[in-house]
N, CA, C and O of each residue as an XYZ file, in Angstrom:
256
protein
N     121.156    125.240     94.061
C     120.478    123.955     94.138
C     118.971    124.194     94.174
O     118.493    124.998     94.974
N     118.347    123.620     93.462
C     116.725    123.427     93.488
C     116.125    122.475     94.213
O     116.707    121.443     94.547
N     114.847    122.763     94.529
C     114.015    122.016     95.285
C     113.363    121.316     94.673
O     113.026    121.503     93.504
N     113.014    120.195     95.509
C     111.846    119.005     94.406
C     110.933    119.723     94.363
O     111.317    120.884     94.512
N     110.048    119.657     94.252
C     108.493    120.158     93.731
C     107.465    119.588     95.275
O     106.491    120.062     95.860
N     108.151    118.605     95.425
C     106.985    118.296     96.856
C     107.790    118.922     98.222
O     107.178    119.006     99.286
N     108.997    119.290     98.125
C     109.571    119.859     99.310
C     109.077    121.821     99.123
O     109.092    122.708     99.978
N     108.722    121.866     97.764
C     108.363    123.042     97.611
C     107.000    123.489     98.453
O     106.778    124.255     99.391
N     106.063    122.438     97.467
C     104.502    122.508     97.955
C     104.414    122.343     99.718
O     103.550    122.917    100.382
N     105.177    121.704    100.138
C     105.172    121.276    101.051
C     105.624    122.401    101.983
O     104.718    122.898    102.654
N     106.929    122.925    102.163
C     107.012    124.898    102.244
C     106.304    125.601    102.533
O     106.152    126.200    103.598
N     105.385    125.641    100.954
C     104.536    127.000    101.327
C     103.059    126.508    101.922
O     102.212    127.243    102.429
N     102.974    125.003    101.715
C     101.463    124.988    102.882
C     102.256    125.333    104.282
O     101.900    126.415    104.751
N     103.216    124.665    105.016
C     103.251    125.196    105.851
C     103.684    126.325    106.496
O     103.785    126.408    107.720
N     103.972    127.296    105.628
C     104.275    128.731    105.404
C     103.326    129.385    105.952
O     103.450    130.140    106.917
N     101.894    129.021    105.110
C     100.602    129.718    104.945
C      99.970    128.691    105.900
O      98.755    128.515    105.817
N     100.369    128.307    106.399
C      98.863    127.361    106.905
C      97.990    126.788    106.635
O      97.711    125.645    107.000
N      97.325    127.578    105.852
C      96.333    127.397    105.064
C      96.247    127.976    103.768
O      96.292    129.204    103.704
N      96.113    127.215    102.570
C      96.053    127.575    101.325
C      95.047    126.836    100.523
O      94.619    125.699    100.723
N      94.667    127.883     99.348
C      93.323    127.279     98.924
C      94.593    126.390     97.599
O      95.777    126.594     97.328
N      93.920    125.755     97.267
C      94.521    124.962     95.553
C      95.087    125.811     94.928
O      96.315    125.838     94.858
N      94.351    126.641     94.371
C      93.898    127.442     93.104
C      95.611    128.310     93.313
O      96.535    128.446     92.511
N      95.441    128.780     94.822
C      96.673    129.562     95.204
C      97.794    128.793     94.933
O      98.746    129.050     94.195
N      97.509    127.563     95.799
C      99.291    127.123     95.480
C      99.423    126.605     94.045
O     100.595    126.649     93.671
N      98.720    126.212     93.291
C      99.125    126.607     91.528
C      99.459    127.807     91.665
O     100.684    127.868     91.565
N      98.890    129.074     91.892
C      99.785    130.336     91.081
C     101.075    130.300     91.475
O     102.000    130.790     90.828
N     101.221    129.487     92.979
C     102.680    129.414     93.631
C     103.767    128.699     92.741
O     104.950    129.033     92.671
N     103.228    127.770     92.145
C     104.440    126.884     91.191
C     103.989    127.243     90.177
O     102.991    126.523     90.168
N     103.908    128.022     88.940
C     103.696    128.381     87.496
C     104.456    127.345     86.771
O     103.948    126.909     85.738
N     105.906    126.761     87.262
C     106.612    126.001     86.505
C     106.000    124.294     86.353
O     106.532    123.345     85.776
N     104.683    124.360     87.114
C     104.296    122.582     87.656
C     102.711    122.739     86.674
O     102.050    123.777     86.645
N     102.460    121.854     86.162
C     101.575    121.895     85.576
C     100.244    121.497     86.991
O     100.564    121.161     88.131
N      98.582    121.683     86.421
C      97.891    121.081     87.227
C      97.793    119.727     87.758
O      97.699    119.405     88.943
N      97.831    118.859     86.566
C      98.068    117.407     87.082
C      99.417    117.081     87.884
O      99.534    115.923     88.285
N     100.684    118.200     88.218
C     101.471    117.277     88.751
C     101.440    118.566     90.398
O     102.103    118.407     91.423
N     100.808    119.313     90.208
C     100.609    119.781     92.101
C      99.452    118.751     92.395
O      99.297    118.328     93.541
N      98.885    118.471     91.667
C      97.442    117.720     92.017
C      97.835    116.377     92.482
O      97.130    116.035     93.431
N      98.869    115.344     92.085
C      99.381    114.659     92.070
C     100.445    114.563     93.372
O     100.647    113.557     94.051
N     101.069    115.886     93.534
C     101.698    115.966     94.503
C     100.987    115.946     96.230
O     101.414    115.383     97.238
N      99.822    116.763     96.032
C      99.181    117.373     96.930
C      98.639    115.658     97.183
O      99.271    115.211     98.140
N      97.949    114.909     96.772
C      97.336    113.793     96.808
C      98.613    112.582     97.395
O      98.355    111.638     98.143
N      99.927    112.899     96.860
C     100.733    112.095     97.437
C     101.184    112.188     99.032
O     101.357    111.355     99.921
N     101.333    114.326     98.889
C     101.465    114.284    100.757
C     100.169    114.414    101.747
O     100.292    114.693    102.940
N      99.235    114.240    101.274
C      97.524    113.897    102.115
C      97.843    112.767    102.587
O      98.076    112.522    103.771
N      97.879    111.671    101.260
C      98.030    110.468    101.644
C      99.237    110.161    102.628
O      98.908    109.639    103.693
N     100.496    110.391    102.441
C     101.094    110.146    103.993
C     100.965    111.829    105.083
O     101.804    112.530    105.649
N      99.753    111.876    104.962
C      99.773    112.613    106.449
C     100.810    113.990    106.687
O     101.247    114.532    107.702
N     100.940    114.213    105.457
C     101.893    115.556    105.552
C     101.216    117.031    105.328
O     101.649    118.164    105.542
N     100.216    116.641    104.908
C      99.342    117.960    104.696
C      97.977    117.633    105.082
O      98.031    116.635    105.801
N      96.806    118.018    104.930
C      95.529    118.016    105.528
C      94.794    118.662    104.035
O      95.017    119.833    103.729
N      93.743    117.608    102.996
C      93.449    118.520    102.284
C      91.673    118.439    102.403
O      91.168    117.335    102.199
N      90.644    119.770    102.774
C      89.843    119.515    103.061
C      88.730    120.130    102.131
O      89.086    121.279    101.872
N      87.898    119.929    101.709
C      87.263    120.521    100.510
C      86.049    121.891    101.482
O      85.270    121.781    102.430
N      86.454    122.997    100.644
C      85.477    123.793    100.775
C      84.636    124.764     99.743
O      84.995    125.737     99.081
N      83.043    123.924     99.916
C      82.546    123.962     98.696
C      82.955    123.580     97.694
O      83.407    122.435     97.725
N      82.991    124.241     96.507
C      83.551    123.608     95.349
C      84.924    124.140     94.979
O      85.259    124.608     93.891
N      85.744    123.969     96.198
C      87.144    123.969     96.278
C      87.679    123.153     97.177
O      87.035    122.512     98.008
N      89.133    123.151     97.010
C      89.878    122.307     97.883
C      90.979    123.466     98.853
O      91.379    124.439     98.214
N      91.343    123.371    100.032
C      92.094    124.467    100.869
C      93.006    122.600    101.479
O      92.785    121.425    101.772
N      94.101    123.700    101.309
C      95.738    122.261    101.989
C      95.760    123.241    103.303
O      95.837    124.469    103.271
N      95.681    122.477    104.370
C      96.478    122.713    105.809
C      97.583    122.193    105.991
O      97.833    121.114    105.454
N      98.531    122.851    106.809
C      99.402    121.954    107.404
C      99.590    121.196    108.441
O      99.106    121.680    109.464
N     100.114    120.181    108.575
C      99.671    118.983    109.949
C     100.970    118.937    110.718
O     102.063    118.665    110.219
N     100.753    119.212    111.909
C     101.592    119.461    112.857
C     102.663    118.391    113.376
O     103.439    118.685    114.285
């Protein structure tokens, strides 16, 4: 059985704690950019992840 794609992303931020973007793309190779980007923006918005920009990047936390 496979995982959705947001139970995935969702995994390895809170796996890592902390992850920059860039990383969790290399983490899903099978998800294009617009749909982790999409994802990541869907679990910010309900409060499932923490995404905070540093510099001219973005790093996902996980929210307790």
């Amino acid at each position: 059985m496979t995982q959705s794609p947001a139970i995935k992303l969702l995994a390895i931020v809170h796996e890592r704690q902390r992850i920059p973007l860039e990383e969790l793309l290399a983490c899903c190779p099978e998800l294009s950019w617009n749909q982790v980007f999409s994802l990541v923006d869907d679990l910010s918005r309900h409060a499932l992840i923490g995404l905070h920009r540093r510099g001219a990047d973005y790093e996902l936390r996980a929210l307790s």
